[in-house]
N, C-alpha and C positions, 0 to 999 in steps of 0.2 A: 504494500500500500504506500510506499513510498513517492510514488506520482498520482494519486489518482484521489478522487474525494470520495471521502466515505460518511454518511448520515445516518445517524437513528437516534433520531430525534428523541425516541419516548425514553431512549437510557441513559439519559442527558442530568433529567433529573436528579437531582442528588439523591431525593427521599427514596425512590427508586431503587437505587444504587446501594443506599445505607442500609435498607429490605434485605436485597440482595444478599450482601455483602453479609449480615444474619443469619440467613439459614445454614443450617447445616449442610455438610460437604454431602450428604445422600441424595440430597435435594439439586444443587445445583449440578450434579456427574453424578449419573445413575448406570451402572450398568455400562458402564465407558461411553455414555451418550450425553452428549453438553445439553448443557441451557434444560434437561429434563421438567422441571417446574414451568420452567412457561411453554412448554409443549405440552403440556397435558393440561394446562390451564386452558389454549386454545386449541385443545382437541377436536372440539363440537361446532367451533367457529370457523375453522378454514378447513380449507381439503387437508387430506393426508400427502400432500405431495411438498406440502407448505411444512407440516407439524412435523413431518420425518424423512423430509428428502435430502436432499447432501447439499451441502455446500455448495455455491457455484457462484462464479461470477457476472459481471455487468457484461456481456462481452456483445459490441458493436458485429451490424450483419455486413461483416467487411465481404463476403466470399459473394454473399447476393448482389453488392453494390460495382464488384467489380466484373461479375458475369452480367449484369446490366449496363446501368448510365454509364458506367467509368469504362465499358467493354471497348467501344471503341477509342480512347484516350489511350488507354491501356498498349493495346495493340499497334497505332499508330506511332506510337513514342517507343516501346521497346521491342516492339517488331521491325523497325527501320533499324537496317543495316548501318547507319549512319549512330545510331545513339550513342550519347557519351558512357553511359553508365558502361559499355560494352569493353572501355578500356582499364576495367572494375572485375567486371564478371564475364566468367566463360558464356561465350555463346550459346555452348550446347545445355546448357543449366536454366537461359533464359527463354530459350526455343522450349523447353523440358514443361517449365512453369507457364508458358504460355498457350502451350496445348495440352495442356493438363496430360501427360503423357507420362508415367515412371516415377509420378510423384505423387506417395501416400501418404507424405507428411501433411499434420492438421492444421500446419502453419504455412501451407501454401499461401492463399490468400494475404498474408501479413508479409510474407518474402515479396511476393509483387507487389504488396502495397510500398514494401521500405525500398525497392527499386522505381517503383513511379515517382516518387518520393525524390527520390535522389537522380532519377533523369531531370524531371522539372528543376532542382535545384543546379545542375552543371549546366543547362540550358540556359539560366538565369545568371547564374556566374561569369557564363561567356558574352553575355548581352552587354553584362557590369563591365569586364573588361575594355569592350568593342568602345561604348562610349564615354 
């Protein structure tokens, strides 16, 4: 969490907190399962996918957005033979990720994103320089 914002609001409260911070250790780790008391407090209130699902993050629909709007961007910038990022990265890695071809990693989407990313920025570098 060192970049990114995080909110909850309702354990903000001190009084909250001081509750908390009270009960006993059965209560707040049960059975190697955190936060147990306020899961079973809002057992009846929300799904069980809310009171007993895992962890997970906030995480942006980057894979949607770059097989959409961004698709043609995308492909126009690091599918020319001419792109900067290419004196960066192997060709055959960016052709790899760009037709989704030999690559099962879950961070596809974020590798093309930090290469779009970084063509746009040597594009704009070179612009900087020219004038």
């Amino acid at each position: 969490m060192a970049h990114s914002l995080e909110a909850r609001s309702a354990f903000l409260d001190h009084v909250v907190a001081e509750f908390a911070w009270r009960l006993p250790d059965g209560y707040r780790i049960r059975r190697g399962t955190p936060k147990k008391v306020l899961r079973d407090a809002y057992r009846d209130a929300l799904p069980s996918g809310v009171t007993s699902g895992a962890k997970r993050g906030f995480e942006i629909p980057m894979s949607e957005w770059l097989a959409g709007d961004l698709k043609p961007l995308l492909h126009d910038l690091l599918g020319s033979p001419n792109a900067r990022v290419r004196d960066f990265v192997d060709d055959s890695l960016i052709k790899a990720l760009l037709d989704d071809e030999g690559t099962t990693d879950r961070n596809r989407a974020y590798l093309l994103w930090a290469l779009l990313v970084l063509e746009l920025w040597l594009e704009q570098e070179s612009h900087d320089v020219v004038a």
